[in-house]
C-alpha positions as a printed NumPy array, in Angstrom:
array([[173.668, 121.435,  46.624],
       [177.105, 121.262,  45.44 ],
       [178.525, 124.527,  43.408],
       [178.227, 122.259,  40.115],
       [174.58 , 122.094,  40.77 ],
       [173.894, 125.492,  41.583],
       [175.843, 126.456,  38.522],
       [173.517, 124.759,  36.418],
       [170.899, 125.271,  37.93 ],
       [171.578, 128.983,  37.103],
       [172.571, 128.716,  33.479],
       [169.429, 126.874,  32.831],
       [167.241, 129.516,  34.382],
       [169.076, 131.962,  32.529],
       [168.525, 129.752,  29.468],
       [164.796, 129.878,  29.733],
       [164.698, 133.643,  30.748],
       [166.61 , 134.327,  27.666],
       [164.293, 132.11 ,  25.829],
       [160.912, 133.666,  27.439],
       [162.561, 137.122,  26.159],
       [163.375, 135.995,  22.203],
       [159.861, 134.661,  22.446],
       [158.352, 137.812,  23.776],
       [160.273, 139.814,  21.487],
       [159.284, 137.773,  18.638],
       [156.012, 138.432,  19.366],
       [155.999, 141.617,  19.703],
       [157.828, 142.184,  16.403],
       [154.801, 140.308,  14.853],
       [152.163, 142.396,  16.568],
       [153.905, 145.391,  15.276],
       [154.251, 144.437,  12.074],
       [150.957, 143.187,  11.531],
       [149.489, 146.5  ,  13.279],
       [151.911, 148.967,  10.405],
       [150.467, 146.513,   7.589],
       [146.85 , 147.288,   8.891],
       [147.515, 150.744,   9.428],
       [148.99 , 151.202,   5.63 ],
       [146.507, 149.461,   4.096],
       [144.052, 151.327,   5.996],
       [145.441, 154.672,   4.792],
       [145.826, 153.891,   1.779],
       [142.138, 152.987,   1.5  ],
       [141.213, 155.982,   3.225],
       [143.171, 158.121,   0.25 ],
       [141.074, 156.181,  -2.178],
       [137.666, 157.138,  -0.481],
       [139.142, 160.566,  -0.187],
       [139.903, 160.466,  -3.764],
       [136.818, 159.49 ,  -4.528],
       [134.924, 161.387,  -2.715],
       [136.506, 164.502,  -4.38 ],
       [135.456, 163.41 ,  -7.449],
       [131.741, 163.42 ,  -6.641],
       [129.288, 165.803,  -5.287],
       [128.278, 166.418,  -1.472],
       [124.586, 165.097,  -0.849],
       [121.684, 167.003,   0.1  ],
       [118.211, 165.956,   0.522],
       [115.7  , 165.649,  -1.756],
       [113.563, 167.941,  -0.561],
       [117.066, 170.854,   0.089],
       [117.702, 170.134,  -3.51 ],
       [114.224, 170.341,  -4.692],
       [114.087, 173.956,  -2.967],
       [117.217, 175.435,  -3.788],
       [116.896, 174.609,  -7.534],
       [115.461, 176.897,  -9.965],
       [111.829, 177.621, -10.508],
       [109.829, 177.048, -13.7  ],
       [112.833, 174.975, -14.819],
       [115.826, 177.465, -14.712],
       [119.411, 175.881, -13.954],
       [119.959, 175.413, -10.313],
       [123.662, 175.719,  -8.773],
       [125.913, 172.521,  -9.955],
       [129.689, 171.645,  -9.353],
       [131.456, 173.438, -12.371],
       [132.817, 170.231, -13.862],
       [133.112, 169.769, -17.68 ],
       [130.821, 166.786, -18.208],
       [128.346, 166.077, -15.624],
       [125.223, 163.845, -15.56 ],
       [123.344, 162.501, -12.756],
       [120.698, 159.852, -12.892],
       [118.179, 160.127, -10.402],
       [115.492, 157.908,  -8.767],
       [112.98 , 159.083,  -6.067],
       [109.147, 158.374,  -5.642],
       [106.094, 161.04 ,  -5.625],
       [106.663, 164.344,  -6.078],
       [110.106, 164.445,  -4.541],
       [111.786, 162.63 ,  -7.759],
       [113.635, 165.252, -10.133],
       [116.661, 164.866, -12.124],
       [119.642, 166.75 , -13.646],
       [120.883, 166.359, -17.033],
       [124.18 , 167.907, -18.983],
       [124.844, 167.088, -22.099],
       [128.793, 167.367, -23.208],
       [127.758, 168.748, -26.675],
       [126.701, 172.162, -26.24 ],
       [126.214, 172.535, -22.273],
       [122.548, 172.209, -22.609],
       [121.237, 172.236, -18.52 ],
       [117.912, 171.453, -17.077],
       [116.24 , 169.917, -13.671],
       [113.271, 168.035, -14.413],
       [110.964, 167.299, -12.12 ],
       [109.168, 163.871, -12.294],
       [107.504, 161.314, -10.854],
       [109.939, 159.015,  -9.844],
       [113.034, 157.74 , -12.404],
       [112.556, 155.213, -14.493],
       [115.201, 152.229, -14.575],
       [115.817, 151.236, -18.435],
       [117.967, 148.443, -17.777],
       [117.455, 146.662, -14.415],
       [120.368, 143.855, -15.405],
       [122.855, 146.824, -15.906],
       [122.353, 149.41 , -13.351],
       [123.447, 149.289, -10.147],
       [121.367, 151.585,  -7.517],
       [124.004, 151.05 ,  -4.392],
       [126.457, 153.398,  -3.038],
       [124.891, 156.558,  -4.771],
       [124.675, 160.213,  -4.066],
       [122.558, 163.408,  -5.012],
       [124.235, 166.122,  -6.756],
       [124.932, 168.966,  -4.669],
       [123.493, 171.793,  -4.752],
       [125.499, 174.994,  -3.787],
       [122.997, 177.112,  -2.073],
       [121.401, 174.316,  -0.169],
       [122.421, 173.783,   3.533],
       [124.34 , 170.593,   4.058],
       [122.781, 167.465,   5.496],
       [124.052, 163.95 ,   5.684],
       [121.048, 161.179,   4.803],
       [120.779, 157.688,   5.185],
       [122.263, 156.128,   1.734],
       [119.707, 153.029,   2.144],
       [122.492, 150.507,   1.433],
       [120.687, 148.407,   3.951],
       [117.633, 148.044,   1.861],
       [117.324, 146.293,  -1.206],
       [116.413, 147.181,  -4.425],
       [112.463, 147.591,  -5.081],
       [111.976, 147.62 ,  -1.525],
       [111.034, 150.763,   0.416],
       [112.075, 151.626,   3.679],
       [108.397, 149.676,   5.116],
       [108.88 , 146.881,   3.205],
       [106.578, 147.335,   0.61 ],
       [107.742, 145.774,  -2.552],
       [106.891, 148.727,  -4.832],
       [109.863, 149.337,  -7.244],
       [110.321, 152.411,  -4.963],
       [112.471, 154.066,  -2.247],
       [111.742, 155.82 ,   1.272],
       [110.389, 159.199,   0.796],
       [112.867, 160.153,   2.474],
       [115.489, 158.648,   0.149],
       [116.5  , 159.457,  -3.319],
       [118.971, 157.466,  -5.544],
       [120.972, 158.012,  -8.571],
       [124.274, 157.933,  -9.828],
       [127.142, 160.365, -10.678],
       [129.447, 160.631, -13.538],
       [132.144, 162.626, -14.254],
       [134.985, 162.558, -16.938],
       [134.351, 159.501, -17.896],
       [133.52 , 157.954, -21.267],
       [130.389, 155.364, -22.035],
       [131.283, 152.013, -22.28 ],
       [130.832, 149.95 , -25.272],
       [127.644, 148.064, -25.184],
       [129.272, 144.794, -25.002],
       [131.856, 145.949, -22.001],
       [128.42 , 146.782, -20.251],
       [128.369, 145.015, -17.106],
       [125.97 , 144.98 , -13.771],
       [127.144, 148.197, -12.072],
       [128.619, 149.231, -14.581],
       [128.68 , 153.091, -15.024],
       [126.483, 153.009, -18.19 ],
       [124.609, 156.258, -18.887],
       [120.888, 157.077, -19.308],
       [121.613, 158.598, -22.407],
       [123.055, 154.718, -23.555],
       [120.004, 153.852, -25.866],
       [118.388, 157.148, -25.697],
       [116.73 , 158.583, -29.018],
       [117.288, 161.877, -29.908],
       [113.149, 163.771, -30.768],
       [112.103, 166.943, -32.033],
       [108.409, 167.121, -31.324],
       [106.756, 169.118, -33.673],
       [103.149, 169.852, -32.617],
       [100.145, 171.957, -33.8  ],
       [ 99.017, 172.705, -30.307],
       [ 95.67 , 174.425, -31.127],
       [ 91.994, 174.034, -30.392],
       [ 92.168, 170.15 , -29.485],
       [ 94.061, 168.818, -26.385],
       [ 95.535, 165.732, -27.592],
       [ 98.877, 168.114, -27.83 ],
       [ 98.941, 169.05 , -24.762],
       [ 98.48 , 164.999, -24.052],
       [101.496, 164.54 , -26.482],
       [103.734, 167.086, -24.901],
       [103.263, 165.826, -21.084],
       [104.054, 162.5  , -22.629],
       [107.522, 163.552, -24.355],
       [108.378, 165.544, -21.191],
       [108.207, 162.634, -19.174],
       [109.685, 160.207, -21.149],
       [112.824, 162.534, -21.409],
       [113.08 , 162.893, -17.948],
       [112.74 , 159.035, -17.242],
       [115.586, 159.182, -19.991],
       [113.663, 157.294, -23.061],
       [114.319, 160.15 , -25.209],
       [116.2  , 162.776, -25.225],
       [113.78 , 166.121, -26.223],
       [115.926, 168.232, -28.039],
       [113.229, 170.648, -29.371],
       [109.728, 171.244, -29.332],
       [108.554, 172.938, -32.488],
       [104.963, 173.915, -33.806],
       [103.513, 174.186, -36.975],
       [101.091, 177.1  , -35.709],
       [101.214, 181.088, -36.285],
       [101.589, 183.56 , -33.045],
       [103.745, 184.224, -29.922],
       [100.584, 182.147, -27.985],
       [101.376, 178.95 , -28.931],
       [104.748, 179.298, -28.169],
       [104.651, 180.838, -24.894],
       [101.928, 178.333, -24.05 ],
       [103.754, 175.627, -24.383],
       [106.417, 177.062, -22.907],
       [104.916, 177.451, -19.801],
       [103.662, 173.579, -19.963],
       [107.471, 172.771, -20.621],
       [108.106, 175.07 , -17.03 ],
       [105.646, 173.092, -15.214],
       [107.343, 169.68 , -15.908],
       [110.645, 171.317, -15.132],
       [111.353, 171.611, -19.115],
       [111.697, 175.27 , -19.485],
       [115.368, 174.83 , -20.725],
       [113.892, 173.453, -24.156],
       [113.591, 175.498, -27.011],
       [110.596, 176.175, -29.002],
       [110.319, 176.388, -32.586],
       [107.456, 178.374, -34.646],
       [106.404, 178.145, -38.192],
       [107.526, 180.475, -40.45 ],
       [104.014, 179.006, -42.629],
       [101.006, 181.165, -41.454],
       [ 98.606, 178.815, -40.491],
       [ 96.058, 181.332, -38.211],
       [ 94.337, 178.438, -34.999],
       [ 93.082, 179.211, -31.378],
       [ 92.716, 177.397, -28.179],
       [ 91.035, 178.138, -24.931],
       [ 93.599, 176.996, -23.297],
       [ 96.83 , 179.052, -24.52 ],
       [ 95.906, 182.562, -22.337],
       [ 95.433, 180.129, -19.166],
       [ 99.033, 178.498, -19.702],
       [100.824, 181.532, -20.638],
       [ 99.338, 183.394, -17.067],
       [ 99.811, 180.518, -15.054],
       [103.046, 178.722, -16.545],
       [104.831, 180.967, -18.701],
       [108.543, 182.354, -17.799],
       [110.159, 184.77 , -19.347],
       [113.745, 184.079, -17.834],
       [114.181, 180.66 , -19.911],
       [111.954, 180.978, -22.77 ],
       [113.903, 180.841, -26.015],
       [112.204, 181.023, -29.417],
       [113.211, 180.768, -33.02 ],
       [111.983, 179.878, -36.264],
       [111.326, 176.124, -36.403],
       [113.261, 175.399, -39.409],
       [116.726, 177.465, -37.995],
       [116.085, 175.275, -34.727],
       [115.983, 171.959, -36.651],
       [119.023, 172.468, -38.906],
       [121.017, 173.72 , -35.715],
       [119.818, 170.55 , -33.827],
       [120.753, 168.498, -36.672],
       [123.872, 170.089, -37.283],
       [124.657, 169.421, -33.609],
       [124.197, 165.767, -33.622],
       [126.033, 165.452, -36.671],
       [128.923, 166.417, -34.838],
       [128.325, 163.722, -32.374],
       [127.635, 161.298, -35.182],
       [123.851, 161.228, -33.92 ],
       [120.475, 161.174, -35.389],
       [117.03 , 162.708, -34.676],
       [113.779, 161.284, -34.945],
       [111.087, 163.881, -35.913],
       [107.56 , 163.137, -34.739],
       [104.699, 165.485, -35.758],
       [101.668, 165.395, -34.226],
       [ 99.863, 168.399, -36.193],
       [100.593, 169.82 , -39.729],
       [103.584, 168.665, -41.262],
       [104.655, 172.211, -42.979],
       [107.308, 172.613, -40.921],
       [109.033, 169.408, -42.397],
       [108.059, 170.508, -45.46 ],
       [109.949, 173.897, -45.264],
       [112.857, 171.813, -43.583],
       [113.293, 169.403, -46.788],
       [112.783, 172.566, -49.398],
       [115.834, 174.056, -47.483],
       [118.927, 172.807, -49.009],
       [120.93 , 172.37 , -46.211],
       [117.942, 171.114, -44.468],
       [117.551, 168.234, -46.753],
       [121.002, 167.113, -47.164],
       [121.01 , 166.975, -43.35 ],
       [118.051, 165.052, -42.875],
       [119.501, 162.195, -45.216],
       [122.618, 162.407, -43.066],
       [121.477, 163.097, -39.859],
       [117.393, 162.217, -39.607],
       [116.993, 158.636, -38.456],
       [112.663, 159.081, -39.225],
       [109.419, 160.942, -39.326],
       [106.65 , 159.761, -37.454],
       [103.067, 161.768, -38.397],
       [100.062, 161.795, -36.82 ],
       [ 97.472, 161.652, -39.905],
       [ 96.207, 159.322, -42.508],
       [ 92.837, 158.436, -43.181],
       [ 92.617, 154.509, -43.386],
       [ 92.912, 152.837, -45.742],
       [ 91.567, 156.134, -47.64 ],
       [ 90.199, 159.478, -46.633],
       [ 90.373, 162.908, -45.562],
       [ 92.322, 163.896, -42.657],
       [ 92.178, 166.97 , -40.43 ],
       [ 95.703, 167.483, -40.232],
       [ 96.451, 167.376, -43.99 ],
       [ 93.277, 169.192, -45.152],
       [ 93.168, 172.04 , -42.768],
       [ 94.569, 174.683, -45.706],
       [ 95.687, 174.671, -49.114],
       [ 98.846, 174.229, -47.298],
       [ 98.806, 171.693, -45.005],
       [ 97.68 , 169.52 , -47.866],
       [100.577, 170.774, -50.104],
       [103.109, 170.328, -47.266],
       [102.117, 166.198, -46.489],
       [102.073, 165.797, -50.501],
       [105.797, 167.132, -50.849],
       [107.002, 165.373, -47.169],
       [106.002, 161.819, -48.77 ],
       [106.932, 162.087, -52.285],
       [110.745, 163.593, -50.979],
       [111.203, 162.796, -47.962],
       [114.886, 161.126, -47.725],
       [113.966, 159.028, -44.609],
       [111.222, 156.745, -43.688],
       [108.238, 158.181, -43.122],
       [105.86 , 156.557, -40.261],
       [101.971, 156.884, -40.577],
       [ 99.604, 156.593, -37.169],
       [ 96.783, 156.667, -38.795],
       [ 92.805, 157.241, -37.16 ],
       [ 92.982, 153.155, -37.252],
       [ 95.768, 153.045, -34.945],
       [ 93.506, 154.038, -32.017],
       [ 90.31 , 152.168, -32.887],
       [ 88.805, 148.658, -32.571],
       [ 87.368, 146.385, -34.493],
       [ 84.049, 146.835, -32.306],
       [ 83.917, 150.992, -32.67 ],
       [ 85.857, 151.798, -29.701],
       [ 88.201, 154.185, -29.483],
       [ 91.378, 155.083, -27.107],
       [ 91.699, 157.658, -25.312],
       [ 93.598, 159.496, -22.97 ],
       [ 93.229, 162.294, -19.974],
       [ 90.563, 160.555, -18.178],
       [ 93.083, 159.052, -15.247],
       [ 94.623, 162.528, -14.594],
       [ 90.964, 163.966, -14.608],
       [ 90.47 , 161.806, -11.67 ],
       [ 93.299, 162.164, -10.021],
       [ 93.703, 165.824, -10.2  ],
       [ 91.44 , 167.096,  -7.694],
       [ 93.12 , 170.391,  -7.255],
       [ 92.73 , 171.237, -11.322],
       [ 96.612, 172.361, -11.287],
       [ 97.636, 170.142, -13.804],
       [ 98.414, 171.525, -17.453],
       [ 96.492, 168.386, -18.503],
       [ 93.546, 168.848, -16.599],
       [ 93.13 , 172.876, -17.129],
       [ 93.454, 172.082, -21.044],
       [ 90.701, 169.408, -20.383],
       [ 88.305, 171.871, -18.558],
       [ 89.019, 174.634, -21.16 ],
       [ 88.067, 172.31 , -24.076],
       [ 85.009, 171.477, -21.952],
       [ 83.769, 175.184, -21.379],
       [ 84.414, 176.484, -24.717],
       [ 83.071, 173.034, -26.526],
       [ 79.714, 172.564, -23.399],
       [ 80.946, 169.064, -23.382],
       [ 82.534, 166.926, -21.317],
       [ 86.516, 164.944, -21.119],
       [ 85.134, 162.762, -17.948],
       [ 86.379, 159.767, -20.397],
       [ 89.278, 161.387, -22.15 ],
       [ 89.958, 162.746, -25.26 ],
       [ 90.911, 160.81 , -28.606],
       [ 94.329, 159.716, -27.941],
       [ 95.589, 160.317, -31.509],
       [ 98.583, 162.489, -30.855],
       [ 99.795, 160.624, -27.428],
       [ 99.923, 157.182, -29.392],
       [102.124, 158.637, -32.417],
       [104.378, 160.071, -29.893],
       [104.858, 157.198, -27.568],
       [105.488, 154.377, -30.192],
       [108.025, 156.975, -31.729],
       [109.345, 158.161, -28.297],
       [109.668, 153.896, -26.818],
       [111.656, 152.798, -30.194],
       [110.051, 149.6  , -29.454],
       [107.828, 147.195, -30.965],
       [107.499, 144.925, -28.557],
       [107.293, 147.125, -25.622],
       [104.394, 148.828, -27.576],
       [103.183, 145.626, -29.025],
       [103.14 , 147.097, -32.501],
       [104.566, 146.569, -35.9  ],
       [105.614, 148.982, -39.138],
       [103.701, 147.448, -42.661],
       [105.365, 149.171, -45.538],
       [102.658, 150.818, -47.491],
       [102.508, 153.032, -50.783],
       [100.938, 156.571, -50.15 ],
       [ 99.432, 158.909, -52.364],
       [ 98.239, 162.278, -51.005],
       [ 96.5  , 164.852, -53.37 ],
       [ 98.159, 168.151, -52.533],
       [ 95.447, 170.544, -53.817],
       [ 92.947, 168.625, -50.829],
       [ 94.867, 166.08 , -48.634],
       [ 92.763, 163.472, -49.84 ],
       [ 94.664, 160.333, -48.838],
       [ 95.114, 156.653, -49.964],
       [ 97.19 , 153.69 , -48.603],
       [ 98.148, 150.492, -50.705],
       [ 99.083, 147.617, -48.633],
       [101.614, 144.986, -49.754],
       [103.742, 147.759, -51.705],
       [106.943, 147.258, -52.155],
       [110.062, 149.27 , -52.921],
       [108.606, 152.329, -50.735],
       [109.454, 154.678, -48.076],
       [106.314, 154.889, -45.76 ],
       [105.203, 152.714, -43.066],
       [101.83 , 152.596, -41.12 ],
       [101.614, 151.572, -37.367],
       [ 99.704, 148.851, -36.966],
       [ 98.54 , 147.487, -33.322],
       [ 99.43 , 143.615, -32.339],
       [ 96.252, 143.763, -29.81 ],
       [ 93.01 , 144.695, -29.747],
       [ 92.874, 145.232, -26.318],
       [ 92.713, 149.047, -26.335],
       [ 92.49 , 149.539, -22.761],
       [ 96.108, 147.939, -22.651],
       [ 97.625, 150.979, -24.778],
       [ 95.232, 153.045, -22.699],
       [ 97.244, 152.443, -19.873],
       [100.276, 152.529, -21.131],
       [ 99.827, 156.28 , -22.198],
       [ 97.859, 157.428, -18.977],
       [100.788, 155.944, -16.96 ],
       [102.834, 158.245, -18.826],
       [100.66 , 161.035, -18.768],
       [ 99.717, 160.894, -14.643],
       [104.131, 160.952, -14.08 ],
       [103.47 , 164.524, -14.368],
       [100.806, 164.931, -11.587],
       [102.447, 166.743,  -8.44 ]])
């Protein structure tokens, strides 16, 4: 090999050494970039979960949360947080919920059956947490995001999650979207086509009340309605504690109770029994029905809200409400309805506006000035063409074994003091005013408003209804079936939510 050769022999190796090394070092650089790229993106998503994880609760178990909230309804331990609302969804006796409202920082936990999903096409039940609660020890749980929605953790196609499971969602700080910017997933709120109800409720010697009020409970905490006030158009601390303590049991107690200011003396053999087993002092708040009412009104006025009223006893309460100045004007403003229980078809006597000289006076003023619609579910709302009737109580009867139930202890009381028996239910009069009101929804209750003219004689009650009338401001509910065991259903569904 001559020294040429070896020369270039060497300058060539040296070539593709130096070659070898820019290629190495090329890669290298690559690998490193591409590694600081991955690593800053993935910090800057893990500041984003971090952010986002500070804006929400830590998560508990159903059953931690369930124990360290309050008994007979009182306000467990929450984040302190100036708007916060959590929708909940868990199955059996391990569903409850938690509801703040921004307006006056009204708090409650509700226990329920299960949550109820308004919307299916809107809601997203992914990714969700539990609220935490403060005093509860801390316990990671299997978010489910490997199941899919209506499918529990076996399989079965029920609508429902693991026992084990509860979902919901969290929001904080954060406005309601516009109906039209509502989206799947979107954060839209339980509250988004909520109706605002006062119940207003004799509550005496029948148990169709009690019927009613399990009814509105549960539909609030399934978030159809939101109760605002339960009022009654009976005399006496009794009543009021009583249903009180019915409130307690279905994790209401937070609600407060109006009384009348009318006298109108009743019993029940079933108001001593709720007080002693039900009733808590630490929560109960009481006032007279027509202060509550204007307040309530006067609070949704300021949220540019309405109320729907629905009495299911003696309207005297809305009587005194529209003779109080203030109370009219803001029941024009601020009333969207009243929806009474009563009404002899298509003329008679009825037992809630003949029961005094003032019940009658009080349904004769309510329809001759009432500045809102007033909504009639009359004794033919609940019958058939054949006789039947519909009634209501006989599911949770059954299913009750235990007798713990508000519903079924009212049922037994009736029983002993009347020496009858509820095996089949009781006339479901008060439950079907309440949940055609309470659903806002004629075909989801297969019903339908007929404008009527009504004349009530206010020295008796006595009753008539003229079809066809025009120019008026009263309605009667009319069914769009005669298939009573359909609406049957419907309200012992609602009813049995309550059973623990």
């Amino acid at each position: 090999m001559t020294v040429v050769e070896y020369e270039n022999r060497t300058a060539r190796r040296k070539r593709e050494e130096y070659l070898v090394k820019m290629a190495v070092t090329i890669s290298l650089t690559i690998f490193t970039s591409v590694i600081a790229v991955a690593g800053a993106v993935f910090m800057l998503l893990r500041c984003e979960m971090k952010k986002n994880r500070a804006n929400k609760p830590e998560t508990v178990t159903v059953r931690q949360a369930k124990e360290s909230s309050g008994k007979h309804g009182m306000t467990p331990a929450l984040p302190d947080t100036d708007r916060f609302m959590a929708r909940l969804f868990a199955p059996g006796d391990e569903g409850f919920s938690v509801f703040q409202e921004d307006g006056d920082g009204y708090l409650n936990d509700a226990a329920s059956s299960g949550f109820e999903i308004l919307d299916r096409e809107r809601l997203d039940w992914k990714d969700v947490m539990v609220p935490y609660f403060e005093d509860a020890d801390e316990e990671a749980w299997d978010s489910g995001s490997d199941l899919e929605d209506g499918e529990d953790a076996d399989g079965e196609d029920d609508g429902l999650f693991s026992d084990d499971l509860v979902f919901g969602e969290v929001f904080r700080n954060e406005e309601e979207p516009a109906e039209d910017d509502a989206y799947e997933g979107a954060p839209v709120s339980v509250w988004s086509s909520a109706k605002n109800v006062i119940l207003d409720l004799d509550y005496n010697s029948d148990v169709d009340d009690v019927c009613a009020l399990r009814l509105a409970a549960q539909m609030h905490s399934a978030g159809n309605i939101r109760l605002l006030a339960v009022g009654l158009s009976t005399s006496g601390d009794a009543p009021a504690k009583a249903a009180h303590g019915q409130l307690c049991y279905d994790g209401l107690g937070d609600i407060p109770i109006g009384t009348s200011s009318v006298t109108v003396e009743t019993g029940s053999p079933y108001w001593d029994e709720f007080i002693s087993a039900f009733f808590y002092e630490g929560n109960y708040v009481q006032a007279d029905a027509v202060q509550l009412y204007k307040q309530k009104l006067r609070e949704c006025a300021a949220r540019n809200e309405t109320i729907r009223f629905v009495t299911t006893g003696f309207v005297t309460n809305l009587a005194a409400l529209l003779k109080d100045p203030e109370g009219y004007d803001l029941v024009r403003d601020h009333a969207d309805s009243f929806y009474i229980t009563g009404g002899g078809w298509k003329q008679g006597s009825d037992f809630n506006f003949v029961f005094t000289p003032a019940t009658a006076e009080a349904i004769r003023y309510v329809v001759d000035y009432s500045p809102v619609p007033v909504v009639f579910s009359t004794n033919m709302s609940i019958k058939g063409e054949r006789g039947d009737v519909m009634m209501c109580g006989a599911s949770m009867m059954r299913k009750d074994t235990d007798g713990d139930d508000p519903v079924t202890r009212a049922f037994r009381a009736y029983e002993r003091e009347n020496n009858t028996s509820l095996s089949g239910g009781r006339f479901a009069w008060d439950p079907m005013c309440t949940w055609v009101a309470c659903m806002n929804d004629d075909a989801a209750t297969k019903t339908h408003l007929v404008p009527m003219k009504v004349y009530v004689d206010g020295s008796n009650g006595y009753n008539q209804f003229y079809p066809e009338a025009e120019d008026t401001n009263c309605k009667v509910i009319f069914r769009d079936s005669e298939d009573l065991g359909w609406y049957q259903g419907q309200l012992e569904t609602w009813v049995d939510r309550g059973l623990r």
